[in-house]
ROBALUM-537127 format. One line per field, with one value per residue (C-alpha): x, y, z. Coordinates in steps of 0.1 Angstrom, whole numbers, plus 5000, padded with zeros to 4 digits. Each point is the difference from the previous one (the first is absolute). Example, Ala and Ser with C-alpha at 12.3 -4.5 7.8 and 13.67 -1.06 7.14 Angstrom:
<vexbas>
px: [5123; 5014]
py: [4955; 5034]
pz: [5078; 4993]
</vexbas>
This chain:
<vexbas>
px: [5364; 5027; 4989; 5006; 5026; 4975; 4984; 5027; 4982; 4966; 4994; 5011; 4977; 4970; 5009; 4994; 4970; 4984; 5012; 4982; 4970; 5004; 5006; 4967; 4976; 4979; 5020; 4980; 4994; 4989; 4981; 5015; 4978; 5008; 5012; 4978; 5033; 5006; 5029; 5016; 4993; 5034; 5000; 4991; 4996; 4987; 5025; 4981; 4989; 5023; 4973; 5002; 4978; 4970; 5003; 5041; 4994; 4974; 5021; 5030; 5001; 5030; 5029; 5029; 5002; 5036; 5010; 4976; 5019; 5033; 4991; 4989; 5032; 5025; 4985; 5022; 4982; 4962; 4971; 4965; 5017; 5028; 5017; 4974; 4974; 5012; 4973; 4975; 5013; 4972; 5000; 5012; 5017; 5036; 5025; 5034; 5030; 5033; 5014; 4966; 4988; 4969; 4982; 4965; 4984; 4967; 4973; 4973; 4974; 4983; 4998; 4983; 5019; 5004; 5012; 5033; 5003; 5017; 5014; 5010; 5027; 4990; 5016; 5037; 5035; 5028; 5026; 5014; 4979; 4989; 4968; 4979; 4993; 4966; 4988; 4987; 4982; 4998; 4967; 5014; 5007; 4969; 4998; 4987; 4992; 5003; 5017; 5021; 4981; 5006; 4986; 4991; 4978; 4993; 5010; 5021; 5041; 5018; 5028; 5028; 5022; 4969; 5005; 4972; 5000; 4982; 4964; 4969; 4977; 4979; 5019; 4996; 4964; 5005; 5023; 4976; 4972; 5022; 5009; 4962; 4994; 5029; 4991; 4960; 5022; 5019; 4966; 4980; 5036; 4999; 4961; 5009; 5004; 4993; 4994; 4959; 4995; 4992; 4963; 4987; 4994; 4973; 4967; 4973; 4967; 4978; 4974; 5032; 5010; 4960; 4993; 4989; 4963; 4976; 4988; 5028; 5023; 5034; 5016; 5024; 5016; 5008; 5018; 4990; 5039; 5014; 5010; 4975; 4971; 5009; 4963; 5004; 4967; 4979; 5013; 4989; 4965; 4989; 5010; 4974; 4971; 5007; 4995; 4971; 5016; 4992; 4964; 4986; 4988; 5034; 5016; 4977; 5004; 5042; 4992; 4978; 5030; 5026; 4979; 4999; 5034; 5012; 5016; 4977; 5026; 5007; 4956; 5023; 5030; 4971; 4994; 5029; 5013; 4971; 5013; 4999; 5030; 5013; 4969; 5011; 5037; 4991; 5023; 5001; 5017; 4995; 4997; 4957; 4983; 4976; 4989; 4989; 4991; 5016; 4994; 5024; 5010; 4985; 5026; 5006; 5012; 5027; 5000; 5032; 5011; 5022; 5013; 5031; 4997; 4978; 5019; 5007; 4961; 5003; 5030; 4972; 4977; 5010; 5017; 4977; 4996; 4999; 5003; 5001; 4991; 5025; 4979; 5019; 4989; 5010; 4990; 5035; 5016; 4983; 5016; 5036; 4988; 4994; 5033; 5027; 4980; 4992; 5027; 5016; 5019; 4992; 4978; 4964; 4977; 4987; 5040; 5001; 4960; 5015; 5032; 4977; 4976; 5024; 5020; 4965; 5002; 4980; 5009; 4968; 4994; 4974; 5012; 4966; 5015; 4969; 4992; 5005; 4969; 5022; 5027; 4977; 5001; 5041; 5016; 5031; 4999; 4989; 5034; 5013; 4992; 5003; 5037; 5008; 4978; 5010; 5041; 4991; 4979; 5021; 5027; 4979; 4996; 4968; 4998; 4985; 4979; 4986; 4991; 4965; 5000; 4965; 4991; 4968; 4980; 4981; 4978; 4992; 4995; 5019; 5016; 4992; 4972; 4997; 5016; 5006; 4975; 5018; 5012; 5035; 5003; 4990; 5019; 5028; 4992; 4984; 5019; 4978; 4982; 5010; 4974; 5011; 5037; 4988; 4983; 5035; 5020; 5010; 4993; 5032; 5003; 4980; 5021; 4967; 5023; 5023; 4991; 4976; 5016; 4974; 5023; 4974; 5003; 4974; 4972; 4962; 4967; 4978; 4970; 4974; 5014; 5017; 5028; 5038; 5012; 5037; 4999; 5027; 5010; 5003; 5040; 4998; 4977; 4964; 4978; 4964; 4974; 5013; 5035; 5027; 5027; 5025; 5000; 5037; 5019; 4977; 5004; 4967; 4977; 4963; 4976; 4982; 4969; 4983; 5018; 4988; 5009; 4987; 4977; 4986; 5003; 5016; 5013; 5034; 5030; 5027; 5035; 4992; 4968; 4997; 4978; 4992; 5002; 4984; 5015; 4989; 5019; 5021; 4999; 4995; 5030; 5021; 4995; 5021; 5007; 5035; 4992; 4993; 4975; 5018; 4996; 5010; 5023; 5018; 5007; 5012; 5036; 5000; 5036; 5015; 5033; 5003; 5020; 4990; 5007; 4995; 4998; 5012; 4978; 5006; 5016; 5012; 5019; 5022; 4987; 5022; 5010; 4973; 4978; 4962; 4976; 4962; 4996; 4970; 4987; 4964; 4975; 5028; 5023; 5029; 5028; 5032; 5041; 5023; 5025; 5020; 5010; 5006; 5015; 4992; 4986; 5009; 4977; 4999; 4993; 5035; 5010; 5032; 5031; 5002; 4969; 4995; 4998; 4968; 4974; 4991; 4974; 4994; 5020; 4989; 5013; 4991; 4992; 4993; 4978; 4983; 4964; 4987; 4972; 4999; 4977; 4985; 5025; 5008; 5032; 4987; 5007; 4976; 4967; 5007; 4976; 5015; 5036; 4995; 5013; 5005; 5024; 4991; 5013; 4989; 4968; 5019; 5004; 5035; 5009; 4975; 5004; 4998; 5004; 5028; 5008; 4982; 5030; 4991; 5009; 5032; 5015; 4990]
py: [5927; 4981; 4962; 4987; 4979; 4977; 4996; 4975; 4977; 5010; 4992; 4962; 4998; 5019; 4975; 4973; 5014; 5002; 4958; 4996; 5016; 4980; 4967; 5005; 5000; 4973; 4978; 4993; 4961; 4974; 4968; 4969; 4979; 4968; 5004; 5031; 5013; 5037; 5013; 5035; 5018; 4997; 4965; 4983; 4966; 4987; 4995; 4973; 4973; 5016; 5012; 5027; 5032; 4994; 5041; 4989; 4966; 5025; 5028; 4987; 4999; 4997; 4991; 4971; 4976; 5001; 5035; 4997; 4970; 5019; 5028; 4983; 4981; 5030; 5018; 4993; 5018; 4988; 4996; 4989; 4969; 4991; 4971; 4997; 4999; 4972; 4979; 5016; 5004; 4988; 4961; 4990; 5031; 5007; 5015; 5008; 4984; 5019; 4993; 5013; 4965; 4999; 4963; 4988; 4996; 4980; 4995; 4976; 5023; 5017; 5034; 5029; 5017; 5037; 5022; 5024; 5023; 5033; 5000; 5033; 5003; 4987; 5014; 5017; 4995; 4985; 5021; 5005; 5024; 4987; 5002; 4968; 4991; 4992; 4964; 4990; 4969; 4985; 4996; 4965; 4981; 4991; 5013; 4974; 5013; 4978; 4991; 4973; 4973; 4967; 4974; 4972; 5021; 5034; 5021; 5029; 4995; 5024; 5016; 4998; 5027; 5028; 5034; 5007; 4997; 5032; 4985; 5020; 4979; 5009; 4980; 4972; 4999; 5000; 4970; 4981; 5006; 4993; 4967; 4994; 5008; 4979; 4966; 5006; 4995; 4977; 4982; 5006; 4988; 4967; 4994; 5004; 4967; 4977; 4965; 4997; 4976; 4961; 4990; 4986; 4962; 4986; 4995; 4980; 5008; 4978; 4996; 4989; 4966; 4991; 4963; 4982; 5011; 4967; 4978; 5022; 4981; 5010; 5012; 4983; 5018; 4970; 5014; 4975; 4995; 4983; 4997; 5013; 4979; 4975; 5005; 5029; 5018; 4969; 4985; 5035; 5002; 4961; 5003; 5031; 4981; 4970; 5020; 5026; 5032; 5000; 4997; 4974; 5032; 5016; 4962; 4995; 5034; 4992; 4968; 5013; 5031; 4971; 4977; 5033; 5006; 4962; 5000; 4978; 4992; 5032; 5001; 5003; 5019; 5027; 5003; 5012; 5014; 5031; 5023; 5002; 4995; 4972; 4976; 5014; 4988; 4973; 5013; 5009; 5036; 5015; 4985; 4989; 5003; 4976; 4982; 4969; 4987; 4965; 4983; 5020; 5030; 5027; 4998; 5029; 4984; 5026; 4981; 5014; 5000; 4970; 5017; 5020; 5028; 5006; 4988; 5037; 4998; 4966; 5014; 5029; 4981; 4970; 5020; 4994; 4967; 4976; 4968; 4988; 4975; 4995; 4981; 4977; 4989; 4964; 4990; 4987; 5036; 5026; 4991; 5001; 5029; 5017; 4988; 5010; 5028; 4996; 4973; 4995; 5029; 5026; 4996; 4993; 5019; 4968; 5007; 5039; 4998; 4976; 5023; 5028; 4986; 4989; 5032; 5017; 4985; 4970; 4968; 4973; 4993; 4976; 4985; 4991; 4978; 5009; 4986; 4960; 4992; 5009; 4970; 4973; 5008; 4984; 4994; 5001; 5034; 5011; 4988; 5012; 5036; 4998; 4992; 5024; 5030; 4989; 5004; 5033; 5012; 4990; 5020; 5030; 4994; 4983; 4970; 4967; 5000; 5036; 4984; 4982; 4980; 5001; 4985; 5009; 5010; 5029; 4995; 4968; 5006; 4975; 5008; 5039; 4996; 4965; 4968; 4992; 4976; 4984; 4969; 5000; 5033; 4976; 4972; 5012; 5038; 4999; 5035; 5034; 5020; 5035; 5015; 4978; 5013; 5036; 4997; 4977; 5037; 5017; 5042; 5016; 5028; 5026; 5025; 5029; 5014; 5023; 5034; 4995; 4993; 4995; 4995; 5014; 4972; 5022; 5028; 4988; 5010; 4995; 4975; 5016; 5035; 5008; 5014; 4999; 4974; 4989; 4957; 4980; 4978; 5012; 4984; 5012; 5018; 5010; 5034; 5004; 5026; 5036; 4989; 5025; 4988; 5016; 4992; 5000; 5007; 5031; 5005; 5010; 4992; 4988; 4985; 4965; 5002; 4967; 4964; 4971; 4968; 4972; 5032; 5004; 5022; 4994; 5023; 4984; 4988; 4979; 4990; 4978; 5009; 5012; 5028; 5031; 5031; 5029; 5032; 5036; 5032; 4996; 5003; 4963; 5006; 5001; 4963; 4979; 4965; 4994; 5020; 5002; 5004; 4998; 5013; 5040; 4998; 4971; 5011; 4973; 5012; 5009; 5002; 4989; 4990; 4962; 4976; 4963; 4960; 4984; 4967; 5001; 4972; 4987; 5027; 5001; 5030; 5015; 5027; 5024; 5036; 5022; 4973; 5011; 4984; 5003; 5003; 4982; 5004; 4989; 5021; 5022; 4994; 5027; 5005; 5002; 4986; 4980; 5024; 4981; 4964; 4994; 4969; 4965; 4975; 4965; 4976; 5007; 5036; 5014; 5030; 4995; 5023; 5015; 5014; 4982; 5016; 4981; 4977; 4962; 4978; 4984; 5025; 5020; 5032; 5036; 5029; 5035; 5006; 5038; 5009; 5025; 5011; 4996; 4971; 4989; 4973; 4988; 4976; 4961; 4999; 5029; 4988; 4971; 5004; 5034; 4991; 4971; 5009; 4987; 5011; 4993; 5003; 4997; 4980; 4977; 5001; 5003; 5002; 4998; 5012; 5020; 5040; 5000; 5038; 5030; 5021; 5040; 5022; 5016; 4967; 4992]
pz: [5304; 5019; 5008; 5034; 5008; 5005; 4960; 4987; 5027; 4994; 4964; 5005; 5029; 4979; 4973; 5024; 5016; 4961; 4997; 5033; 4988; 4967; 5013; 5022; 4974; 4990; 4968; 4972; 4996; 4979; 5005; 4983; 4984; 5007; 5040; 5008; 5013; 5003; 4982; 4995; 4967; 4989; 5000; 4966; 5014; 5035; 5028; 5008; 4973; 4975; 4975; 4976; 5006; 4976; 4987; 4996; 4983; 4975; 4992; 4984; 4964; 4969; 5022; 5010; 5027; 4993; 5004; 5033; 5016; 4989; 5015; 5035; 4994; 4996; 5028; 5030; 5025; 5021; 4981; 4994; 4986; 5027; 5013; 5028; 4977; 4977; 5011; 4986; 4965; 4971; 4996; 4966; 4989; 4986; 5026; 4995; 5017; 5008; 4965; 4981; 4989; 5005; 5023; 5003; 5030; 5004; 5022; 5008; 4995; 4969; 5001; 4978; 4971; 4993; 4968; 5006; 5027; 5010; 5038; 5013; 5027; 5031; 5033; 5006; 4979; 5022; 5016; 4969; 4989; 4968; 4986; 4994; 4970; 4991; 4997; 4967; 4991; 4964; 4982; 4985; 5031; 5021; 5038; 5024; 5036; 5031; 5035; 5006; 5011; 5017; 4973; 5023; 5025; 4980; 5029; 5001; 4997; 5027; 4993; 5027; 4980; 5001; 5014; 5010; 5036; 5004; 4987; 5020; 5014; 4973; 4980; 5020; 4998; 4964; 5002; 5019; 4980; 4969; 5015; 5010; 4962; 4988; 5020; 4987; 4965; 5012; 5005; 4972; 4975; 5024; 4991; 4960; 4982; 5027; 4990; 5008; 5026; 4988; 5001; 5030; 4996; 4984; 5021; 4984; 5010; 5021; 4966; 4979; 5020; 5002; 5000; 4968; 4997; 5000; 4969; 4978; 4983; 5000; 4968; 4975; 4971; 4974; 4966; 4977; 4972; 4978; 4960; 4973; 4991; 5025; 5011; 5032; 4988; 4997; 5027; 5021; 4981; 5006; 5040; 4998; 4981; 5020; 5032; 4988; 4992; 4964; 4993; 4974; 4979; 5001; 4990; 4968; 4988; 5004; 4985; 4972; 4990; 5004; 4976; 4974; 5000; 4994; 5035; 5014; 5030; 5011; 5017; 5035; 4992; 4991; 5033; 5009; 4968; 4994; 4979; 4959; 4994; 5025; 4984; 4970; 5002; 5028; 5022; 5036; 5000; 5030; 5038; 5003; 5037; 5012; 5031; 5010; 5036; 5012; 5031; 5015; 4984; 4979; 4969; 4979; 4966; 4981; 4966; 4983; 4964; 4987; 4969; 5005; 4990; 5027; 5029; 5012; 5005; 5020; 5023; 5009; 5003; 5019; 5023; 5023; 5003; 5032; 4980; 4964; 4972; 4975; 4975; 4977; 4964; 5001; 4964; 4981; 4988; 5018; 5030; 4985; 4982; 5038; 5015; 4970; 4981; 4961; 4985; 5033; 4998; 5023; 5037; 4998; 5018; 5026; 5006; 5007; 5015; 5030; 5005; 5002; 5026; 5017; 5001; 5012; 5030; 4993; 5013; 5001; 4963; 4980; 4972; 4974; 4973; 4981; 4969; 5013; 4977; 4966; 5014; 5008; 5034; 5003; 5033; 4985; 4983; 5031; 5022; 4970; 5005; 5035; 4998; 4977; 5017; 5030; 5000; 4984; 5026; 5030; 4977; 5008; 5041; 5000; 5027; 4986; 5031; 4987; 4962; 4993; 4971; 4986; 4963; 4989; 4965; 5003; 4971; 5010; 5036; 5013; 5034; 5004; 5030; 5007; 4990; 4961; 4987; 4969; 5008; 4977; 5026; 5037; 4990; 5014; 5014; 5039; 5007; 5011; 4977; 4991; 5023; 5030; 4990; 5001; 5035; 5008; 4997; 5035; 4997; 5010; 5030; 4994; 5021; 5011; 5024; 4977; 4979; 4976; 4964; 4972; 4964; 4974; 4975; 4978; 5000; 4995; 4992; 5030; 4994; 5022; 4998; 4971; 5013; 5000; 5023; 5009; 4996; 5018; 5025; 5040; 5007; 5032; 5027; 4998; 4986; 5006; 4989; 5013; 4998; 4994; 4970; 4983; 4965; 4984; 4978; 4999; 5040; 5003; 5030; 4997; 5014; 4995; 4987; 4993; 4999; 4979; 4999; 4970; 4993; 5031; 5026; 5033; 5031; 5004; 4981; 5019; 4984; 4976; 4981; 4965; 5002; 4984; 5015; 4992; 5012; 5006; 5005; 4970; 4967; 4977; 4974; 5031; 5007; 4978; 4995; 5015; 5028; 5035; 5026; 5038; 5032; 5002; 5026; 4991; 4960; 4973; 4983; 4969; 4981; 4968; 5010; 5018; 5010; 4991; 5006; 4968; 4987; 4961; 4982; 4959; 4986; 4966; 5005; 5028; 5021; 5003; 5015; 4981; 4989; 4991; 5020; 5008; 5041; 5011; 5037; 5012; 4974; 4987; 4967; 4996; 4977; 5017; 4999; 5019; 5011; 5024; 5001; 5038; 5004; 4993; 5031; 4997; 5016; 5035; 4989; 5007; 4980; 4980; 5009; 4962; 4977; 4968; 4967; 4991; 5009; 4984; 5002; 5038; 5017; 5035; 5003; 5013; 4977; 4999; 4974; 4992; 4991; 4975; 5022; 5037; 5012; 5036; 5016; 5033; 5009; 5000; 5037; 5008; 4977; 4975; 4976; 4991; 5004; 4973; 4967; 4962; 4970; 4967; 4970; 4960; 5013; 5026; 5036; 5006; 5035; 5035; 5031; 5030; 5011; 5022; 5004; 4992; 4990; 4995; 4970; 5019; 5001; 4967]
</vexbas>
């Protein structure tokens, strides 16, 4: 049939009528899974946020990033990829640059990884005509989806150059919730790795600062030094007969084993000395306990060892001590034999036991030049010692005003608890008695008013209940029955139990007493000696890498860069090395400009020295008696001092 003139118009216009009809039905869309946003199924990454369809990201398998970025590259007409969408292309991924070198790009976010990928041409060629080539990811090179975001305030970067000016209002809700989703991130990043707020300052309770409680006598902790067998031990034990803490029973059964064993002199020491094998070598070998009541105080006597190879025992022990006797043998020899060491060649202990003290903090000190009976009682050997002693002692910081000279024979009780009786001894002696010295000492501040800090200088058997029990000295605040403490190095809280003091029981503890504290909640083989019991919220340090101020004593040998030591600190002994000479301090304790390469005798310098094993410390300025610390080296103190800084293991 013939066509109207009309039909070369009419199938355009039925060609548009069909696109009409096509371009009113509903598109198929796609919900992105980051943004939420709505995107057209021929997209294979949101318009939005830039993320790859999750069935996309799936589906490719075996083929190359490079001929994919090529192919995006070579293609000179719109795509998926265009210029308006370079924004939104992967963080940390290889592009390619007009001259096909290919450039990182990074940014400040992580972002998930995917295996290779097939992309299938995405929209119309260019005017050209050409076909687009399909975009093809490599399996090799990691893809990494995200938008660019502003680092500083995680929010979304606009992009002045887009082209898409023709968003729906649809897609603005989806940019404001994106936004609303993208500051709730911003958020929660923010909250990550924020420094935790410092404690609150200390409070002390109203029970802690409570008065002194009426008819108690306040407490002295008096180590009890000096060189061996210059008479420590029987000093100790005739102060306790004399004052009724050893019963006549328990003093003729000492006397009677003494008497057996041909050391007839040694009744005392025994009392002190009650294990096998110290009456068996008659030495003192570790750090004895006992009390006595004076006038004033109620003393707790640490009787240390003399001998040196048990000085690391002393330094634990003595630790805790508010005052000291350094007791002297005066008898021609012995006291040579105390001040130069065997032959005159090396330091004696009387020497190294009054640098210790000293370096423990102590500074009131009783000297007992015992033994006065064995030289007739002389006056002169007396001045003698006391001008020797005494230059050495005021060489080691203590004030004359803080040294009482006592002479005295303990065997022959002759000035221990009231004046001496022998007239070669009155002649010319109208001075104090050792007892009046004792009551003479002034306590030092017993500071109730910071966290609680118990050192645990060793773990006991209880008396009445037969159970574990941490022993030590309160250095400062207070605990009571029900208390909380948190038990380190273990870092385990528990709870107190029962406290005893002198083997009885009492409710309260202030800084100060020796007690020991029994503990529930916790298992016993976490308590150690060396340890700690303090306050939970306020937790003692615990590193292995410090920073000291030492004073180098007689050395023999240089210390060097290196240089083995053993690290003593309150109750703990640890193997550890200088690593760092610092600098030198001359007098006034100004560092010099340039590190020496070693270290001589009477030097002051600062050190870094590392641990094996981690121990609990605190700088001297914060807690003394757990900033304090020794070095020693083949059985000789070699350097004291102080904790300075607490450096941690990334500084190391």
């Amino acid at each position: 049939c013939s066509l109207s003139p009309w039909s070369h118009i009419m199938l355009p216009l039925s060609c548009i009528e069909s696109s009409k009809k096509s371009s009113n039905t509903v598109p198929v869309l796609w919900k992105c899974s980051m943004c939420t946003f709505d995107n057209h199924e021929t997209m294979v990454y949101c318009e939005m946020c830039g993320v790859f369809r999750e069935s996309f990201v799936k589906s490719g398998k075996d083929v190359s990033i490079k001929e994919s970025v090529n192919g995006i590259s070579n293609n000179s007409g719109t795509s998926a990829l265009s210029n308006s969408d370079s924004t939104k292309m992967p963080a940390k991924t290889s592009t390619t640059n007009f001259d096909g070198d290919s450039e990182r790009k990074y940014a400040s976010t992580s972002h998930d990884k995917v295996n290779s990928t097939q992309l299938a041409s995405v929209g119309s060629s260019s005017s050209t005509g050409k076909k687009k080539q399909p975009v093809i990811f490599d399996n090799n090179v990691p893809i990494e989806r995200t938008t660019q975001l502003n680092a500083d305030h995680f929010q979304l970067k606009e992009d002045q150059g887009s082209s898409r000016a023709s968003s729906s209002a649809q897609n603005k809700g989806s940019m404001e919730t994106l936004s609303s989703d993208i500051s709730q991130l911003s958020i929660e990043r923010n909250n990550v790795n924020v420094a935790q707020p410092l404690p609150e300052e200390y409070k002390p309770e109203g029970w802690m600062l409570a008065d002194q409680e009426s008819g108690v006598l306040s407490q002295l902790n008096l180590a009890i030094v000096g060189h061996v067998d210059s008479g420590k031990s029987t000093l100790s034990g005739r102060l306790l007969h004399l004052l009724g803490k050893i019963s006549k029973r328990d003093m003729h059964k000492n006397e009677k084993e003494a008497k057996e064993k041909g050391k007839g002199s040694f009744a005392y020491a025994w009392a002190m000395d009650e294990s096998t094998e110290e009456r068996a070598r008659g030495i003192t070998m570790t750090v004895a306990v006992a009390y006595l009541e004076t006038k004033k105080y109620r003393v707790v006597l640490l009787d240390s060892p003399g001998h040196k190879d048990f000085v690391p025992n002393l330094i634990s022990g003595a630790t805790q001590a508010d005052a000291a006797i350094l007791v002297v043998d005066a008898s021609t020899g012995s006291f040579e034999s105390g001040m130069d060491g065997e032959g005159g060649k090396s330091v004696g202990q009387t020497k190294e036991h009054a640098q210790l003290i000293r370096s423990f903090g102590v500074e009131q000190l009783i000297v007992a030049v015992n033994k006065m009976d064995a030289i007739g009682y002389s006056k002169d050997r007396l001045e003698f010692i006391k001008v020797r002693l005494g230059s050495f002692l005021r060489s080691c910081n203590f004030r004359d005003s803080a040294v009482t000279w006592i002479p005295l024979s303990a065997v022959e009780n002759q000035n221990l608890i009231k004046s001496p009786s022998d007239a070669r001894f009155t002649s010319w002696y109208q001075g104090s008695c050792l007892l009046d010295a004792i009551d003479s000492l002034q306590l030092p501040s017993r500071d109730v008013s910071k966290p609680l800090i118990l050192p645990i200088c060793d773990v006991i058997k209880s008396q009445s209940t037969g159970q574990l029990a941490a022993f030590g000295k309160l250095e400062t605040g207070a605990i009571r029955n029900g208390s909380k403490v948190l038990v380190l190095p273990c870092e385990e809280v528990a709870t107190v139990k029962t406290i005893e003091r002198d083997s009885s029981s009492c409710s309260i503890a202030r800084a100060g007493d020796n007690v020991a504290v029994i503990l529930q909640g916790i298992d016993g083989s976490r308590i150690i000696p060396g340890g700690i019991l303090c306050h939970p919220g306020f937790p003692v340090p615990v590193a292995n890498y410090l920073e000291l101020k030492i004073r180098v004593l007689d050395i023999a040998i240089p210390i060097l860069i290196g240089y083995q030591v053993e690290f003593h600190i309150h109750h703990v002994k640890e193997a550890a090395r200088v690593t760092k000479i610092v600098a030198l301090l001359d007098k006034t304790g100004k560092p010099s400009k340039t590190a020496p390469r070693f270290l001589k005798s009477k030097q002051n310098a600062v050190v870094q020295v590392t641990l094996d094993q981690a121990v609990c410390v605190e700088e001297f300025s914060k807690c003394r008696a757990l900033g304090r610390a020794f070095l020693r080296s083949s059985g000789s103190t070699i350097a004291v001092g102080i904790v300075t800084k607490i450096m941690r293991q990334d500084q190391h």
